[in-house]
SEFIZA-3560 file (N, C-alpha, C; in Angstrom, 3 decimals):
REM SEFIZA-3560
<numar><xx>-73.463</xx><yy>-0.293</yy><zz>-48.743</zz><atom>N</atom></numar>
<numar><xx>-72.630</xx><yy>0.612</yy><zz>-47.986</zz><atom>CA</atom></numar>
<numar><xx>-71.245</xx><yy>0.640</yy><zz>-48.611</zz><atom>C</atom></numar>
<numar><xx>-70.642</xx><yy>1.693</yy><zz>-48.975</zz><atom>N</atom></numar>
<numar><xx>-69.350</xx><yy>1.867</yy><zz>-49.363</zz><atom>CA</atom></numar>
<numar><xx>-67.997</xx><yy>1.539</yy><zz>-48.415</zz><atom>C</atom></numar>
<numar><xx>-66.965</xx><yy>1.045</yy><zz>-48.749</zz><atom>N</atom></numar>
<numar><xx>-66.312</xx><yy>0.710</yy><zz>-48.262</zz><atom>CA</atom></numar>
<numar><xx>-65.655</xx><yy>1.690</yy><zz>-47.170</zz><atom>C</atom></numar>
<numar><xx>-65.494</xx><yy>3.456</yy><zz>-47.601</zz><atom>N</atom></numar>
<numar><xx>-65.051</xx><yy>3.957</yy><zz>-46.916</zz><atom>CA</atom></numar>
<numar><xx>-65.924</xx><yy>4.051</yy><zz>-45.716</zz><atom>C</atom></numar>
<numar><xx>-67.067</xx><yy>4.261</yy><zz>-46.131</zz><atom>N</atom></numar>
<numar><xx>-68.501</xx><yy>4.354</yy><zz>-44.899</zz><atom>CA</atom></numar>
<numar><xx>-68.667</xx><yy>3.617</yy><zz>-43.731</zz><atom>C</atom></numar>
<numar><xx>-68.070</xx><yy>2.167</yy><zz>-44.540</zz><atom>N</atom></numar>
<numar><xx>-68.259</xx><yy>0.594</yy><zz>-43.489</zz><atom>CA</atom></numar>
<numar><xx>-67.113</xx><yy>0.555</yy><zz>-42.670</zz><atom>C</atom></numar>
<numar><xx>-65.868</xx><yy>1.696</yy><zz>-42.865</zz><atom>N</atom></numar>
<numar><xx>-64.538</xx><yy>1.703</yy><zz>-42.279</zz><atom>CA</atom></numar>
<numar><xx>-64.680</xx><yy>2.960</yy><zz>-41.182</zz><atom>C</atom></numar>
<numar><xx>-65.442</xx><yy>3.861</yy><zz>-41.256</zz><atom>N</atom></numar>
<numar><xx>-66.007</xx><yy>5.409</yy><zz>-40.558</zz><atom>CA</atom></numar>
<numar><xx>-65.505</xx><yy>4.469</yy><zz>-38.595</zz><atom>C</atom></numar>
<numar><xx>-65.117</xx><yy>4.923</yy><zz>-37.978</zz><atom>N</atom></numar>
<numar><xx>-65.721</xx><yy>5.054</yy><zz>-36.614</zz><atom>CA</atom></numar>
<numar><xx>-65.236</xx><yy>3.326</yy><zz>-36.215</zz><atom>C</atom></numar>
<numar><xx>-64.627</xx><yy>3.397</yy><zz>-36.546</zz><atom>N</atom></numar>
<numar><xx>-64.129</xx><yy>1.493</yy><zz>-36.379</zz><atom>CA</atom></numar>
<numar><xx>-62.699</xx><yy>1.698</yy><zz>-35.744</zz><atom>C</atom></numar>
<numar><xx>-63.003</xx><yy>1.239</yy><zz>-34.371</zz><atom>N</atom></numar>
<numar><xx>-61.818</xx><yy>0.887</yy><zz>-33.400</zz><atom>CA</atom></numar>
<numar><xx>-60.678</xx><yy>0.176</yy><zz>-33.825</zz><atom>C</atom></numar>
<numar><xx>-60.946</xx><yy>-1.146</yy><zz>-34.419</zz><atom>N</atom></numar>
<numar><xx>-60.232</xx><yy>-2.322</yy><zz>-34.892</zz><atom>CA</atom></numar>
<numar><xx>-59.749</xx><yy>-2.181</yy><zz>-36.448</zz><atom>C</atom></numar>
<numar><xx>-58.124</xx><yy>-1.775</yy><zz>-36.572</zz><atom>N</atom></numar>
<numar><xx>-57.995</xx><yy>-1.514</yy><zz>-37.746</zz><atom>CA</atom></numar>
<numar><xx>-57.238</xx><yy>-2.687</yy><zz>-38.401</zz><atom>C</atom></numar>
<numar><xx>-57.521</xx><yy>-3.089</yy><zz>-39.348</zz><atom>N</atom></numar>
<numar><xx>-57.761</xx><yy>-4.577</yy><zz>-40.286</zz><atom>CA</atom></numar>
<numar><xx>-56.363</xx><yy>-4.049</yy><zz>-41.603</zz><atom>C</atom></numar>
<numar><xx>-55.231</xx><yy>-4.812</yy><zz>-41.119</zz><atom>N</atom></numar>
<numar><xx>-54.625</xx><yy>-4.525</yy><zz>-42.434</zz><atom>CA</atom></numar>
<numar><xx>-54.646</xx><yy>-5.795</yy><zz>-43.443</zz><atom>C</atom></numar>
<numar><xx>-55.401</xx><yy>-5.208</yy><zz>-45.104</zz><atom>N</atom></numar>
<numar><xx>-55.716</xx><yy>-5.704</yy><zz>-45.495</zz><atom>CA</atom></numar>
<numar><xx>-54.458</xx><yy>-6.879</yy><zz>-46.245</zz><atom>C</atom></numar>
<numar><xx>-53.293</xx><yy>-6.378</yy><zz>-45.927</zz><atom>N</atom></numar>
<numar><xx>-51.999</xx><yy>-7.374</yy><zz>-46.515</zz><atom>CA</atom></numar>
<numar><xx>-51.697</xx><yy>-8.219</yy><zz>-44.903</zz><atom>C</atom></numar>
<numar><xx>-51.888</xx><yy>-8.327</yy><zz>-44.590</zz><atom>N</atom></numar>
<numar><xx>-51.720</xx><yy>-9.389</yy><zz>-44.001</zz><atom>CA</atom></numar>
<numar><xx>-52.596</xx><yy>-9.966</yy><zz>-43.441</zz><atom>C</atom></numar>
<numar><xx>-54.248</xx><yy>-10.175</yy><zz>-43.762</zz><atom>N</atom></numar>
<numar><xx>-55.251</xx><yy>-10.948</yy><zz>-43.641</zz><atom>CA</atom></numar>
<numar><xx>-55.488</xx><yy>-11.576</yy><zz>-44.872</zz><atom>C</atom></numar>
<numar><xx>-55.617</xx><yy>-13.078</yy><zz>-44.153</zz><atom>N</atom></numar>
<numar><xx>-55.748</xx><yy>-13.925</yy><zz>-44.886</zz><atom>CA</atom></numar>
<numar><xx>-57.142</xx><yy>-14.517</yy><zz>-45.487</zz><atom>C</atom></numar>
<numar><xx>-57.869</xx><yy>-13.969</yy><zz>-44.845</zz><atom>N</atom></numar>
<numar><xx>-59.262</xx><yy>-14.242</yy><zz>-45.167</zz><atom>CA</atom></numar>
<numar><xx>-59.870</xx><yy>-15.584</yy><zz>-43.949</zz><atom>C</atom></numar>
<numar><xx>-58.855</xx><yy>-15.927</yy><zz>-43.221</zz><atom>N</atom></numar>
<numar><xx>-59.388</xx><yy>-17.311</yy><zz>-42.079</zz><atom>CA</atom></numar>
<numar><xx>-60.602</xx><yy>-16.817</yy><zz>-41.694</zz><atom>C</atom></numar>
<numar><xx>-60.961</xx><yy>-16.121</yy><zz>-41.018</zz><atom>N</atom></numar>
<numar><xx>-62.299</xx><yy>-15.785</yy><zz>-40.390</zz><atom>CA</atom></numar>
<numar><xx>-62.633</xx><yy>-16.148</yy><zz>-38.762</zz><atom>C</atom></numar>
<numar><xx>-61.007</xx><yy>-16.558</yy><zz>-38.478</zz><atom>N</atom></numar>
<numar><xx>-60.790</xx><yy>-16.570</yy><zz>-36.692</zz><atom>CA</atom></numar>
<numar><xx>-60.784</xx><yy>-15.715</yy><zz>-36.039</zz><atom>C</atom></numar>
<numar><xx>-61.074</xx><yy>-14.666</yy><zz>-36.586</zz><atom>N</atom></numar>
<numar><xx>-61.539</xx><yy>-13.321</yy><zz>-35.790</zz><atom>CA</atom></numar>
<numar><xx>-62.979</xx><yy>-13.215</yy><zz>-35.157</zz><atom>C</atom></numar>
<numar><xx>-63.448</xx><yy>-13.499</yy><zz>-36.728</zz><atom>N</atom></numar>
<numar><xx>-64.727</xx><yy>-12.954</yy><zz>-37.016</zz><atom>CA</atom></numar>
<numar><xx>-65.655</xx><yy>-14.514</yy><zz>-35.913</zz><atom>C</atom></numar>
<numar><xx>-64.931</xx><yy>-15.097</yy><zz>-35.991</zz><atom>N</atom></numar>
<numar><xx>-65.761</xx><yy>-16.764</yy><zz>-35.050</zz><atom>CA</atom></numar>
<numar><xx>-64.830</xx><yy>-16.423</yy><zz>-33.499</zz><atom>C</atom></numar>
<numar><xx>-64.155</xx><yy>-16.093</yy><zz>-33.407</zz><atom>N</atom></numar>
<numar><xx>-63.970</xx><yy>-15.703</yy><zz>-31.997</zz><atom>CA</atom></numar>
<numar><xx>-64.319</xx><yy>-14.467</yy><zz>-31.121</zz><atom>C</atom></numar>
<numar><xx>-65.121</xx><yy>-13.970</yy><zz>-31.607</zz><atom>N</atom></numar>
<numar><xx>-65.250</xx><yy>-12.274</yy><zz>-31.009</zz><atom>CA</atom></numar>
<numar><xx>-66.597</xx><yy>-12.882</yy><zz>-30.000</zz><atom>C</atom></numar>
<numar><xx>-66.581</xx><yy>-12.695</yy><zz>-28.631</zz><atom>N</atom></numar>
<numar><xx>-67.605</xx><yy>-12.745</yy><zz>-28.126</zz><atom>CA</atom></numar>
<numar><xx>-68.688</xx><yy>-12.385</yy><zz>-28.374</zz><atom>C</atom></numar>
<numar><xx>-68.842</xx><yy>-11.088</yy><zz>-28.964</zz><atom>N</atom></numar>
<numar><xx>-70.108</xx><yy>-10.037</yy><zz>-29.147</zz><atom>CA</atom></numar>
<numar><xx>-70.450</xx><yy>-10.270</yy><zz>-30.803</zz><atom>C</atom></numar>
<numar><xx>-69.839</xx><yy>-10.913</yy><zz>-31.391</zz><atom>N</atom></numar>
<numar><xx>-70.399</xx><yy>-11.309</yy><zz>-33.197</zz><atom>CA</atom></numar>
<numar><xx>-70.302</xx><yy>-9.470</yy><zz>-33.837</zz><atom>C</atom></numar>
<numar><xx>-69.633</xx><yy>-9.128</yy><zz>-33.279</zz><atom>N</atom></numar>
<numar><xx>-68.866</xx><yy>-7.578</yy><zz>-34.063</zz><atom>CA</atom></numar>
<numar><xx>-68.723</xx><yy>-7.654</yy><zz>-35.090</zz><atom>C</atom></numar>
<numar><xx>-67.540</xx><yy>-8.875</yy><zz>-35.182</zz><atom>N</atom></numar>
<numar><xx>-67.289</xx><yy>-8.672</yy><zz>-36.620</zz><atom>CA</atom></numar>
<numar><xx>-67.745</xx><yy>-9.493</yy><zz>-37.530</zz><atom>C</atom></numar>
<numar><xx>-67.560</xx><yy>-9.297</yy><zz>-38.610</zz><atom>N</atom></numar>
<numar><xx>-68.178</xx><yy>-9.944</yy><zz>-40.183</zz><atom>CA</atom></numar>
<numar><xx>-67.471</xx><yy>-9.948</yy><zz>-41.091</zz><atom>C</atom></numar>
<numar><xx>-67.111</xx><yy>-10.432</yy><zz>-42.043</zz><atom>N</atom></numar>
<numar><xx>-66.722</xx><yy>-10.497</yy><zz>-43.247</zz><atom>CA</atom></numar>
<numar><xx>-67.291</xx><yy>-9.891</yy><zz>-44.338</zz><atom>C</atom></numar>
<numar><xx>-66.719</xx><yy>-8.606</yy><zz>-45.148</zz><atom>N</atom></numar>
<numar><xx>-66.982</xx><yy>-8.359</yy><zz>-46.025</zz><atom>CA</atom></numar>
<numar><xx>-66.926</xx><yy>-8.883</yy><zz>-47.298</zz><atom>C</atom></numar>
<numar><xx>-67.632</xx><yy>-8.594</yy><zz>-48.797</zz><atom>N</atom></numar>
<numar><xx>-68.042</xx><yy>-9.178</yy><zz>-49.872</zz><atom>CA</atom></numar>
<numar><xx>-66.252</xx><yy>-10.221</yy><zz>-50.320</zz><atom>C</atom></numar>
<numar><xx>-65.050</xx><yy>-9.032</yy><zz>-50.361</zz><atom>N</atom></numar>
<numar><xx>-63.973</xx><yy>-10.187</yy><zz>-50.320</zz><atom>CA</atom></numar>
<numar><xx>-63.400</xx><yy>-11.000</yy><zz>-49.307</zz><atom>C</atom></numar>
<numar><xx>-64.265</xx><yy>-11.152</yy><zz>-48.404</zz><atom>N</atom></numar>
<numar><xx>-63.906</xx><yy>-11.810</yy><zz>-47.034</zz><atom>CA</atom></numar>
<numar><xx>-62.943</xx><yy>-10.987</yy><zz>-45.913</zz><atom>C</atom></numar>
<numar><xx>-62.934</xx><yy>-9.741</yy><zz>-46.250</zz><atom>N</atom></numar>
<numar><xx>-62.176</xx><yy>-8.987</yy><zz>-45.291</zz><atom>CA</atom></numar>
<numar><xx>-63.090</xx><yy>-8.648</yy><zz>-44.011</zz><atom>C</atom></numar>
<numar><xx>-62.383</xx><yy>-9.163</yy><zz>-42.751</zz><atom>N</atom></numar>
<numar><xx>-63.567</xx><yy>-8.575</yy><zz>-41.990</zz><atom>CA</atom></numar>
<numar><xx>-63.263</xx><yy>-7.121</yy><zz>-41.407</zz><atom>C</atom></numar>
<numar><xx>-64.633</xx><yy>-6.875</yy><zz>-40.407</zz><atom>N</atom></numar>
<numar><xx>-64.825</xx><yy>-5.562</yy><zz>-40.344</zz><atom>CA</atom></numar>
<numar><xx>-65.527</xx><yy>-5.657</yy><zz>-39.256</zz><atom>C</atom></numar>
<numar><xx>-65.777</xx><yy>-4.656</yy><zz>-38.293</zz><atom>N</atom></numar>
<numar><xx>-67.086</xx><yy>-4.396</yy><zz>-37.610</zz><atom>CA</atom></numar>
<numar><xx>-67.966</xx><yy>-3.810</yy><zz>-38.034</zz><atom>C</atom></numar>
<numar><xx>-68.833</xx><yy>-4.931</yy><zz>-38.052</zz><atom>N</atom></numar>
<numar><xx>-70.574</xx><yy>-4.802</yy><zz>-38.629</zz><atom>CA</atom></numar>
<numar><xx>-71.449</xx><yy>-4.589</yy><zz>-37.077</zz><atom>C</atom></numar>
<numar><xx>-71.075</xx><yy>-4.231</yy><zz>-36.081</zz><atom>N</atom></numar>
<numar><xx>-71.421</xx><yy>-3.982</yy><zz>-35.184</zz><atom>CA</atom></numar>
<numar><xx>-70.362</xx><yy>-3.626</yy><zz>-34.018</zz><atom>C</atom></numar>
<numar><xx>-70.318</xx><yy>-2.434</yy><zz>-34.351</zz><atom>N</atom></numar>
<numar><xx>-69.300</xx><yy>-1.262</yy><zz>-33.366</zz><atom>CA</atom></numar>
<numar><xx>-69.799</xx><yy>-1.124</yy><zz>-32.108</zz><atom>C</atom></numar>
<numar><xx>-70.960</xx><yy>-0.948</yy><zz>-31.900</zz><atom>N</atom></numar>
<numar><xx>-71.342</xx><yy>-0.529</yy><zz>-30.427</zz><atom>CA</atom></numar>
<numar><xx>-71.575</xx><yy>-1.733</yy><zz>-29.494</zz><atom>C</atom></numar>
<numar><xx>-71.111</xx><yy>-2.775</yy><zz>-30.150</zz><atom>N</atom></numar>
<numar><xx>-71.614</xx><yy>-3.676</yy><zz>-28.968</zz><atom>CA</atom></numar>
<numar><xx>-70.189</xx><yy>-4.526</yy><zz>-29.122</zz><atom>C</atom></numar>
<numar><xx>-68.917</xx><yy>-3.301</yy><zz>-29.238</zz><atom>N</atom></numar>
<numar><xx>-67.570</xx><yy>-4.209</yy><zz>-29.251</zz><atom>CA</atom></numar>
<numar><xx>-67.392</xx><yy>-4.301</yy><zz>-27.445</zz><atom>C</atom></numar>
<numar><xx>-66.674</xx><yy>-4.950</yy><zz>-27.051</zz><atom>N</atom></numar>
<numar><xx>-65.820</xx><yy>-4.717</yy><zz>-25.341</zz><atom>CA</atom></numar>
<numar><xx>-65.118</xx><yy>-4.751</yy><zz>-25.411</zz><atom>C</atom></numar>
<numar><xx>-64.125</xx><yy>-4.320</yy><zz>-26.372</zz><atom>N</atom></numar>
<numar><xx>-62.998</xx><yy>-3.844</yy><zz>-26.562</zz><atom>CA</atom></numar>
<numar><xx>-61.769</xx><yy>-4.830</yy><zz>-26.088</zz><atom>C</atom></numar>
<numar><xx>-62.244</xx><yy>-6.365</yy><zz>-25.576</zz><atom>N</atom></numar>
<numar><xx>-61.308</xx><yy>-7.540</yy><zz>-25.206</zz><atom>CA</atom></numar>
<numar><xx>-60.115</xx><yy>-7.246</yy><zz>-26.175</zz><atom>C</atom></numar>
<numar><xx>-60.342</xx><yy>-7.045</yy><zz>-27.567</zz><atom>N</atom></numar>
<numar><xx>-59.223</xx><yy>-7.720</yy><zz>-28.372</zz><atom>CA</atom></numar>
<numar><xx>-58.829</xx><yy>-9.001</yy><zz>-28.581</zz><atom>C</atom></numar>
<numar><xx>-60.113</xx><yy>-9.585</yy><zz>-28.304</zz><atom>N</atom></numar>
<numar><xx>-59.647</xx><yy>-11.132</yy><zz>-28.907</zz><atom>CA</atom></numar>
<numar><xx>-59.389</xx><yy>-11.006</yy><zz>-29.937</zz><atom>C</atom></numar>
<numar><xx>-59.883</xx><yy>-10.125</yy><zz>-30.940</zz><atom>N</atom></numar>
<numar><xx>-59.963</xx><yy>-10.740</yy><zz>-32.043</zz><atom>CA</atom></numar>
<numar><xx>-58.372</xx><yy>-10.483</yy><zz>-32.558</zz><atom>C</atom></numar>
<numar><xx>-57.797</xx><yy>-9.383</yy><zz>-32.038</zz><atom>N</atom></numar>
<numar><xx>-56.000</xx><yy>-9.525</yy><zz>-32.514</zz><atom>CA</atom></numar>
<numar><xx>-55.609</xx><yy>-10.557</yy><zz>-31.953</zz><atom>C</atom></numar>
<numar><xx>-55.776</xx><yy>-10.993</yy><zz>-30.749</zz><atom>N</atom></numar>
<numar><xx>-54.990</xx><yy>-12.106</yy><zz>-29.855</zz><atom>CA</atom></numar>
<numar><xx>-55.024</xx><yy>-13.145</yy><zz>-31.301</zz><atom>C</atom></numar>
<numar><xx>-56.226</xx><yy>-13.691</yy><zz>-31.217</zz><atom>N</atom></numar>
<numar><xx>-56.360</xx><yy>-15.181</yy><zz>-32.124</zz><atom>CA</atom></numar>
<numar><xx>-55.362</xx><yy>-14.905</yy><zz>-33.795</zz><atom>C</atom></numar>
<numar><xx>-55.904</xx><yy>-13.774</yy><zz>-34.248</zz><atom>N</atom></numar>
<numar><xx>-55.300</xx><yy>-13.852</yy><zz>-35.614</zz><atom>CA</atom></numar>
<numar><xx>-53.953</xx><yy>-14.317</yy><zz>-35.749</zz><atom>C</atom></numar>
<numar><xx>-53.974</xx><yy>-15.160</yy><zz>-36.590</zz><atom>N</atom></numar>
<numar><xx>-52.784</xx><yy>-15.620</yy><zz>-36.723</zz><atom>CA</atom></numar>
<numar><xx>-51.806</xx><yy>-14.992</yy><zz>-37.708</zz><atom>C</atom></numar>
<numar><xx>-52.009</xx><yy>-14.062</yy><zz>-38.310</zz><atom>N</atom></numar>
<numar><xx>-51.264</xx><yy>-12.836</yy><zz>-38.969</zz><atom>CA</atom></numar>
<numar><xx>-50.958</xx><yy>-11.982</yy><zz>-38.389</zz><atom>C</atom></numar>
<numar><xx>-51.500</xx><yy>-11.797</yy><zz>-37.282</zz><atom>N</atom></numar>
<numar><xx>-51.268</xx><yy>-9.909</yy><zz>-36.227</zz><atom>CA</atom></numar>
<numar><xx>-51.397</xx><yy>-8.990</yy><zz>-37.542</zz><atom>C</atom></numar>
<numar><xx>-52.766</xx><yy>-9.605</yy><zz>-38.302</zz><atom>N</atom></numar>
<numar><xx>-53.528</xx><yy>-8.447</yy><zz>-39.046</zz><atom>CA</atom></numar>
<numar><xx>-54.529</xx><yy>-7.453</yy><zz>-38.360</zz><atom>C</atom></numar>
<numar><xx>-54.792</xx><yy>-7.276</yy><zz>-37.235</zz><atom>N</atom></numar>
<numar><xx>-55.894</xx><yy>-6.847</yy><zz>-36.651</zz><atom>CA</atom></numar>
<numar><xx>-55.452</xx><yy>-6.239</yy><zz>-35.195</zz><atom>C</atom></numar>
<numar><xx>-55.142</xx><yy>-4.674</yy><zz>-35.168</zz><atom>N</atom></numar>
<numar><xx>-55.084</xx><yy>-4.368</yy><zz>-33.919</zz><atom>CA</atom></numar>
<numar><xx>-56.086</xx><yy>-3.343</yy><zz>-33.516</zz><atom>C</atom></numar>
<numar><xx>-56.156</xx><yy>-3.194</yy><zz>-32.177</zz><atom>N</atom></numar>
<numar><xx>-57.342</xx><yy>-2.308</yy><zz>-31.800</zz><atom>CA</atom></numar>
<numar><xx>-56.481</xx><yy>-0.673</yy><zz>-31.628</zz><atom>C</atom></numar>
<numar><xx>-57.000</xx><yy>0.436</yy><zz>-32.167</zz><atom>N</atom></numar>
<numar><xx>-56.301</xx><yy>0.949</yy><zz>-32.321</zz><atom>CA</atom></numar>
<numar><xx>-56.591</xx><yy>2.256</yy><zz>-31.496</zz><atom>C</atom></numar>
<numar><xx>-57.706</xx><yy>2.290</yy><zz>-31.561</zz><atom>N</atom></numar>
<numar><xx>-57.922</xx><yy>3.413</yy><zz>-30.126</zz><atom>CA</atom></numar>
<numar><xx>-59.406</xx><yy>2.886</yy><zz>-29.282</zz><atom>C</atom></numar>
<numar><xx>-59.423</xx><yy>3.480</yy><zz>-28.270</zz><atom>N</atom></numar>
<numar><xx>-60.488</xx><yy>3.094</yy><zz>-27.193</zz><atom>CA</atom></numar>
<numar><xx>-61.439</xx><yy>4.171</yy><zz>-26.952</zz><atom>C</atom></numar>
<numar><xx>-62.413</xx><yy>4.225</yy><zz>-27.333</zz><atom>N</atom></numar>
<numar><xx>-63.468</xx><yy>5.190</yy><zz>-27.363</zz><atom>CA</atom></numar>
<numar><xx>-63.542</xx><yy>6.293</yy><zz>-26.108</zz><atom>C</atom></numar>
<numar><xx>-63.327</xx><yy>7.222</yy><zz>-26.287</zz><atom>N</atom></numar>
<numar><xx>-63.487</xx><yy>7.560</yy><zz>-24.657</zz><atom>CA</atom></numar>
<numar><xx>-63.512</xx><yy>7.696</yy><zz>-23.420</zz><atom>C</atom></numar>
<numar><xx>-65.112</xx><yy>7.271</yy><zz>-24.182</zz><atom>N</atom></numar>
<numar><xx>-65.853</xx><yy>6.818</yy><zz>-22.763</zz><atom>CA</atom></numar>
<numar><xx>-65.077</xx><yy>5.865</yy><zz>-21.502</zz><atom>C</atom></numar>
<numar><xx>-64.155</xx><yy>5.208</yy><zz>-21.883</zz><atom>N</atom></numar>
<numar><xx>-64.277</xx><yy>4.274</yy><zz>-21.366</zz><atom>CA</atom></numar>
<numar><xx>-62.649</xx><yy>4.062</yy><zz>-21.089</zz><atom>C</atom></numar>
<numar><xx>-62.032</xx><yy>5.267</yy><zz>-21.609</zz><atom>N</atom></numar>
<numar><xx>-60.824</xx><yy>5.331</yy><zz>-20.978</zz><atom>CA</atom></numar>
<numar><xx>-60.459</xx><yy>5.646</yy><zz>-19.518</zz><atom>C</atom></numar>
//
């Protein structure tokens, strides 16, 4: 999957300068959303089964990772 493809439709936007590669996102997300890509950047590898908590910005310890819009539905 291409990078732009794996980025399509993704709530949680990941700036790549200030992630460090820890992976306290990706081990704190209740729902296992996210993953780490081939350079350890993570991503959601599973979008539809986010709940939109935002743990995963809370924990980062960079405030590399904010959620950036809320689907809809569910506003």
């Amino acid at each position: 999957m291409s990078i732009n493809k794996k980025n399509d439709y993704q709530w949680i936007k990941i700036d790549p300068g200030k992630c460090v590669h820890c992976g306290i996102c990706v081990n704190y997300c209740p729902r296992d959303v996210l993953a780490k890509d081939d350079n350890g950047v993570p991503y959601m590898k599973h979008r539809d089964d986010c709940w939109y908590c935002d743990v995963c910005s809370f924990v980062c310890p960079k405030n590399a990772l904010v959620l950036k819009e809320v689907p809809y539905l569910i506003k």
